[in-house]
N, C-alpha and C positions, 0 to 999 in steps of 0.2 A: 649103852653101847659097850661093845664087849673091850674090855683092852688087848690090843694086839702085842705091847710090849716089843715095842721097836726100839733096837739098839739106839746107840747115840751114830755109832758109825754106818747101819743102813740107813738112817735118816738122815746123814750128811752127805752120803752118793744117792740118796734120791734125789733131794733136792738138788742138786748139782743138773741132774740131768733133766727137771721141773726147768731150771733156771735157764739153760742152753735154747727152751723156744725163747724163752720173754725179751733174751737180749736184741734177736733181730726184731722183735715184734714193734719194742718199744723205738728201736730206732728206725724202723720205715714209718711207724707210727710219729716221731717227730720230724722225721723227712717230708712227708705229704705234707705238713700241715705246714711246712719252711715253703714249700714250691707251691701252695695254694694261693691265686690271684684274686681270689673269690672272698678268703678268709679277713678279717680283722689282723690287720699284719701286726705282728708281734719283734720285739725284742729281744734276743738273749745275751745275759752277759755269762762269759765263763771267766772265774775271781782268778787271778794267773798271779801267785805269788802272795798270796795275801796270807798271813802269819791268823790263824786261826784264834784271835782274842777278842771278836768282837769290834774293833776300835769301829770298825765302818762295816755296816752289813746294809743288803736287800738295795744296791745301785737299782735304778729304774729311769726310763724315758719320762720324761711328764706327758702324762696325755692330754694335751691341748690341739689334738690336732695340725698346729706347727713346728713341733717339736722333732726331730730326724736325725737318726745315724745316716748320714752319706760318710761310705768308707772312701779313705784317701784325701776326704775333701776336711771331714772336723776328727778323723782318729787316723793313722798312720796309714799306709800303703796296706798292713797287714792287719785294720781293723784295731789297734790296739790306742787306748787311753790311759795315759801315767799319771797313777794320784800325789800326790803332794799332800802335806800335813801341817802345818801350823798351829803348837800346841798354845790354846789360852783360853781366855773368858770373854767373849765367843773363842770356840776353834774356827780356823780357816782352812776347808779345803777347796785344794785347787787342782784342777782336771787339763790336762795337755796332750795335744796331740802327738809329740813326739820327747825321744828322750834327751835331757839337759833342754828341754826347750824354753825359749826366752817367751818373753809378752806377748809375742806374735804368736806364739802356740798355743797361748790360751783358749781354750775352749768353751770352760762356765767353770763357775765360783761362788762360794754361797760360806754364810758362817751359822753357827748354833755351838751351843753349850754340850758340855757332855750330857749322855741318856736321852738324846732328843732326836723325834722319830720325825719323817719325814722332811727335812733341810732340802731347800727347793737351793742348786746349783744352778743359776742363772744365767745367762746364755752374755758369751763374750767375745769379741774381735767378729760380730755377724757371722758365727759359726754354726746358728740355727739349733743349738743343741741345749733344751735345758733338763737335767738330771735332778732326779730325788733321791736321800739316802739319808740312814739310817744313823746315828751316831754313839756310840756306847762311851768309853773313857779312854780317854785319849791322854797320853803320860808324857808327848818326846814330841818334837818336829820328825816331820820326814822327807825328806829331798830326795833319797837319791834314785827315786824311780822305780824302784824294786817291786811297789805298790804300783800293780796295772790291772786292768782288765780288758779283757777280748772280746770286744762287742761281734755279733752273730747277727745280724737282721737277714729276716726272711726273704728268699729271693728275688719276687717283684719287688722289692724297695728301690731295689740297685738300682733299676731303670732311671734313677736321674741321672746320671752318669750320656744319657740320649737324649735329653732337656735343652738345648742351645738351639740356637738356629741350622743348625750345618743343616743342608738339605737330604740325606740317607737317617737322619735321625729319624723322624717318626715311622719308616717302615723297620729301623733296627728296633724300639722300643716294641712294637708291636709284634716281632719274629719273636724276642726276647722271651716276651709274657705265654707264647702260643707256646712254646718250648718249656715256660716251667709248668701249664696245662698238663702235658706229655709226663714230667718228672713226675707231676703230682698223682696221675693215674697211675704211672710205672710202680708208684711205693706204695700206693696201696692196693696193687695185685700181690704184689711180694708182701707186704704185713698179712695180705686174707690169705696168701700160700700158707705161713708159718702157723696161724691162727688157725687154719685147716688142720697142720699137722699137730696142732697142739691138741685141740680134740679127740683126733687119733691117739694123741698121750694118755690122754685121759679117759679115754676106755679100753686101754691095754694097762698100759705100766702102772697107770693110776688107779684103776679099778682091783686090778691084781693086789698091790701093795696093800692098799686099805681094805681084802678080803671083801669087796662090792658085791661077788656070787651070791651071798647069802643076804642081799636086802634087795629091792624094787630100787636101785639105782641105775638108769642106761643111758642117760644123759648128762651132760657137764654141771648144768642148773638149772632148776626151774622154780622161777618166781611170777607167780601174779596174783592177783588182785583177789580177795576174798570178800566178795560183797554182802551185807545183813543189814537188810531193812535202812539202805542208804550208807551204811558206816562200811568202809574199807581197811581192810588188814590183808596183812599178805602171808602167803603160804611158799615157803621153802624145802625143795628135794632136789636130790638128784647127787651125782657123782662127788662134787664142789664140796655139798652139806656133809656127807658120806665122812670126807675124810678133814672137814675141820672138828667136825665131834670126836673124830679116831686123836688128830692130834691132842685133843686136850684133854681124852681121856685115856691116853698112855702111861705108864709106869712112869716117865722122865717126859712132861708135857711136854710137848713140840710147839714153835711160838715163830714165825717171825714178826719184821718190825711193823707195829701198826699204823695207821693212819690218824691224824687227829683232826676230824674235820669241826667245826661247830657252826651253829645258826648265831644270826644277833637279834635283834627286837624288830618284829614285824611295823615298818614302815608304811602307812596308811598314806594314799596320797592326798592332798591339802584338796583337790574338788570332791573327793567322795561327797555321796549321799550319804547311803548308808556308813553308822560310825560304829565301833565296836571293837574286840579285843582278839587278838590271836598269840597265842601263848608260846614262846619258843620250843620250836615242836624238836623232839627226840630228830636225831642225825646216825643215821648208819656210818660203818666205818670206810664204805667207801663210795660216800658221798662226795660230788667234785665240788672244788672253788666257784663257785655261782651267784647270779642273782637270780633266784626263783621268783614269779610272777602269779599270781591270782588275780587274775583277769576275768569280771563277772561277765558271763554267758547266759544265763538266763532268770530274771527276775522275778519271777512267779512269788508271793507273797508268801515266807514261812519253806522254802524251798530252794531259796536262791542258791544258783551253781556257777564254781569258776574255774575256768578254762585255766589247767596247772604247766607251764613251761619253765625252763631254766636255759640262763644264756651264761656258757661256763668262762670264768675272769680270764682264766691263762689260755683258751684257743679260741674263744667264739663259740663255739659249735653249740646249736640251740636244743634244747633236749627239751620232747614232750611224753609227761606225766600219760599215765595210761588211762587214769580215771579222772572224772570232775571231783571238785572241792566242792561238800552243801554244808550251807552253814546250820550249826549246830550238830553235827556230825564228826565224830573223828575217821581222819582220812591218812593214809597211808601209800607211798610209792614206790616200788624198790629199784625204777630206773634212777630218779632223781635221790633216792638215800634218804627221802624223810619218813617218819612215821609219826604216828598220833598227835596229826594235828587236830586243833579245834578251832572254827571263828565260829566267834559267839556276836551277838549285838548288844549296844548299851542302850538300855528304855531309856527316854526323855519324857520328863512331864512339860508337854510341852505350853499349855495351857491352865490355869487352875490356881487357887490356893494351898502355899506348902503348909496351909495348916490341917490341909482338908487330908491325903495325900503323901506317906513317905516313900517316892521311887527306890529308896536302896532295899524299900523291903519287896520290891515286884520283881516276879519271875513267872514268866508266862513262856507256856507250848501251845502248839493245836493253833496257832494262825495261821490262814488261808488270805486267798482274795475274794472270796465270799464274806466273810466273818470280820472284815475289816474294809476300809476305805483306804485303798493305797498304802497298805498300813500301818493306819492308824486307829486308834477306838476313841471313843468317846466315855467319859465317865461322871458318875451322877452319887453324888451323897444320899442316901437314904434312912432315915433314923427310926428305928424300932417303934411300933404305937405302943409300946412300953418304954418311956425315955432313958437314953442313954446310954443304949449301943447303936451299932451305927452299920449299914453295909452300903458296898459298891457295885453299882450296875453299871454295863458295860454297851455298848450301843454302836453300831456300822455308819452311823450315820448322824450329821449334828444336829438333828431334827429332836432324835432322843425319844421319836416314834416305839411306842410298845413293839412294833412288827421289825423293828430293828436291833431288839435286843438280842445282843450274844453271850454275856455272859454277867452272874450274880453269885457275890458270895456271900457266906455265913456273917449271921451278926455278931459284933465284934466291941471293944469298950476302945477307946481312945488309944493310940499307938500301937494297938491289937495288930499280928497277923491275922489275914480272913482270908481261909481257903476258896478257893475256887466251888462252888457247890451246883450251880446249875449254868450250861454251857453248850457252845455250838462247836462242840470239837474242845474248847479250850482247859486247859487244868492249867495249875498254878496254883500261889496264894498273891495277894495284893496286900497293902498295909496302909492301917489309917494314920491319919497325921495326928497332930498333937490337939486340934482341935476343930473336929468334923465339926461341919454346917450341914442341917438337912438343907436338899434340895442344891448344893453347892455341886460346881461344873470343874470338869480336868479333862482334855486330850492327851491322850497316852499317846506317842510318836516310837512306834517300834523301829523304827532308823533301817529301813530294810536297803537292803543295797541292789545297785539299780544298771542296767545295762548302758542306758545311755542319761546322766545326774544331768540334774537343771543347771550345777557348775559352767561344766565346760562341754559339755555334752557328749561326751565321751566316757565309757566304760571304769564302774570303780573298780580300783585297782590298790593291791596289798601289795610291796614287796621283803623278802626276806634272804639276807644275805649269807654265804655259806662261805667261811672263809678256813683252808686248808695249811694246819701252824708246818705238819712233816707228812710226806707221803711215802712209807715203804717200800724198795723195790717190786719186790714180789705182789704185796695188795695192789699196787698203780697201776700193774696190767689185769689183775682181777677187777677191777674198782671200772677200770674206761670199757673193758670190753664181757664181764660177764656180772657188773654192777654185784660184785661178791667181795666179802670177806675171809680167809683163814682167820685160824684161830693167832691170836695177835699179843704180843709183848712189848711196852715201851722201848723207846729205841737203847741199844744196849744190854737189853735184856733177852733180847730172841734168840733162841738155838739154830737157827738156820741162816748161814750166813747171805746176808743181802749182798755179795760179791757176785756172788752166784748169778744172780739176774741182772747185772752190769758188766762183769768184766765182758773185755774182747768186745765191745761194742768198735765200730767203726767212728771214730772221731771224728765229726766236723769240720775242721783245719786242722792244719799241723799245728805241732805246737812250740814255738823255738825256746830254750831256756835264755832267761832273763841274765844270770850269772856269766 
């Protein structure tokens, strides 16, 4: 890519003027999802005075399903709850509904040590509230209130407030929830306005700036699916691509703040059939907070595919993968932000002598539902009429019938690998054990995974979690709505200021100073 050699000062009134769509985008973008009655109702706290040290981070509701902000009833007329400190071995904090408030303001209470993550604050005076939070090192008591937070709960919450008997209550609750239907449509016509306009940004002022004339760029991004012989890769162009290669390969790289998303260890569930390994697969950078799901769809032996979704932590909203997951294949999404994945299966010997037999040395391809029994193969020692090498025949069937052979390999001496040498579809090698028997028997159990497992009869299923440590202003509206990245710099490190895609947002409530 050619370098354009963009000042520092036209790339800071570009961006500026990048940044002026995203602030309304993002904030009709968290409007909708506040007035949605449909959604997984959510939480938010805004930290109001909190002295930036750590001592207390990441407040959250417990999600127990009884756990509730009702405003006015467990946090102040104005949504707000006043932390209290008590420094010791445990610490003790305590959360109140009002300021200087006595015992009766208590609202939940909980202790832990310094550096201890998750401290469940316990629900008190039948306040219905119980809190989790984070605890770093805590040096000082703190009393005098200074320490609050602004709790936010999404609009249908409120509706208890129309929960008693008075009789006008269930038609007000019910106008109530129709009304935030109405809001929730109204923000996201105005988010798809702004998001309208911003495409128009982006083949005018965006096209222009990063010199787009001179490439096959006419659109914002285009990503999908690159299929070869079952394996999925994805293929990126377009406007977006254009100018994160322009930023990184400028004179003075252009960088803002990236995203850090990461996968954690694929979660097998306890009824699976099918067992086997799935390797923490690569995470784009703007991949959301989730729990991604492989959910098998079709069992076919040596072919199995699953159904790929993700249900993202912070809003619900359920995102489907555009292609199936086959196992043995790497797979890739760029809705969902993962790339090169692989679920592989682990062979079990399921039957047999481990002297005949070492499964760590078996790695088998080319099974079908032909060539196997649900499957499985069946396996037979065979010793050389020269004694003392030894080979493995492979059989569909436990009969061990000539007319059910699928596969035989080369002879081999005792702990030998023995390749795969005559087969119905299948290559590999197998390996003998420490001390073959002619004529000695093994069922191989290739653990296939199954639509519906003799478990619990229901669909095997992976899941793997996505958890997001910082999300950049600018990537988080790339990331929710063109599943894209810029080119990106740890936070504090980026040239393009993230103010830009926040200031001048319309704030939530007002906000009163505490002082």
């Amino acid at each position: 890519m050619t370098d354009l050699a963009k000042s520092v000062a036209d790339s800071d009134a570009f961006a500026q003027e990048l940044g002026e769509w995203f602030v309304p985008i993002k904030y009709f973008e968290d409007s909708q999802r506040r007035f949605d009655p449909e959604r997984k109702q959510r939480f938010q706290f805004v930290e109001k005075d909190f002295v930036p040290t750590g001592i207390l981070s990441s407040f959250r509701v417990k999600e127990d399903g009884t756990s509730k902000i009702k405003l006015g009833e467990n946090t102040d007329k104005n949504g707000n709850l006043y932390v209290r400190i008590t420094d010791g071995a445990p610490n003790t904090i305590s959360i109140y509904k009002a300021t200087g408030g006595g015992a009766g303001d208590l609202v939940c209470q909980g202790t832990g040590n310094d550096s201890t993550n998750d401290v469940e604050l316990a629900e008190q005076n039948n306040s219905g509230l119980v809190l989790l939070v984070n605890i770093g090192v805590i040096g000082a008591n703190e009393t005098d209130d200074v320490r609050r937070l602004q709790c936010l709960p999404d609009f249908p919450t409120r509706t208890h407030i129309w929960e008693s008997t008075q009789k006008h209550h269930p038609f007000l609750k019910g106008r109530y929830l129709d009304a935030c239907v109405i809001g929730r449509d109204s923000a996201i016509a105005a988010r798809d306005e702004f998001l309208a306009g911003l495409r128009d940004f982006l083949s005018t002022r965006w096209a222009d700036f990063w010199s787009a004339a001179s490439v096959n760029a006419t659109t914002p991004i285009l990503q999908e699916p690159d299929i070869d012989n079952g394996q999925v890769d994805v293929r990126t162009a377009g406007l977006l691509e254009l100018g994160r290669k322009n930023m990184k390969d400028n004179t003075a790289e252009i960088t803002v703040e990236q995203n850090t998303p990461t996968a954690g260890a694929a979660a097998f569930d306890s009824d699976n059939q099918g067992i086997g390994a799935l390797a923490v697969p690569t995470v784009k950078e703007w991949a959301p907070p989730a729990v991604v799901s492989f959910i098998c769809a079709d069992r076919t032996v040596g072919s199995e595919k699953f159904d790929v979704s993700a249900i993202r932590t912070d809003t619900g909203e359920i995102i489907q993968a555009l292609t199936q997951l086959q196992v043995k294949k790497t797979w890739s999404d760029p809705v969902i932000g993962l790339e090169d994945v692989l679920l592989t299966r682990t062979l079990e010997l399921e039957a047999g002598v481990a002297a005949d037999f070492t499964i760590a040395g078996f790695s088998i391809d080319g099974e079908t539902p032909s060539n196997t029994e649900s499957g499985k193969i069946y396996l037979q020692i065979e010793e050389n009429p020269t004694p003392g090498t030894f080979r493995i025949v492979g059989y569909r069937a436990s009969t061990l019938l000539a007319a059910d052979e699928v596969l035989r390999t080369a002879y081999g001496a005792a702990n030998a690998s023995v390749l795969i040498t005559s087969s119905s579809s299948f290559s590999g090698t197998l390996q003998l054990g420490s001390a073959p028997t002619d004529l000695n028997t093994g069922t191989l159990d290739l653990q296939t995974f199954q639509v519906e497992n003799t478990a619990a009869g229901v669909a095997d299923r992976i899941n793997v979690t996505i958890t997001v440590a910082s999300r950049g202003a600018f990537q988080a509206v790339l990331a929710d709505f063109f599943q894209f990245a810029l080119n990106s710099a740890a936070a504090g490190a980026e040239t393009w200021d993230e103010g830009y895609a926040v200031a001048g947002g319309i704030p939530p409530h007002s906000v009163e100073d505490v002082f």
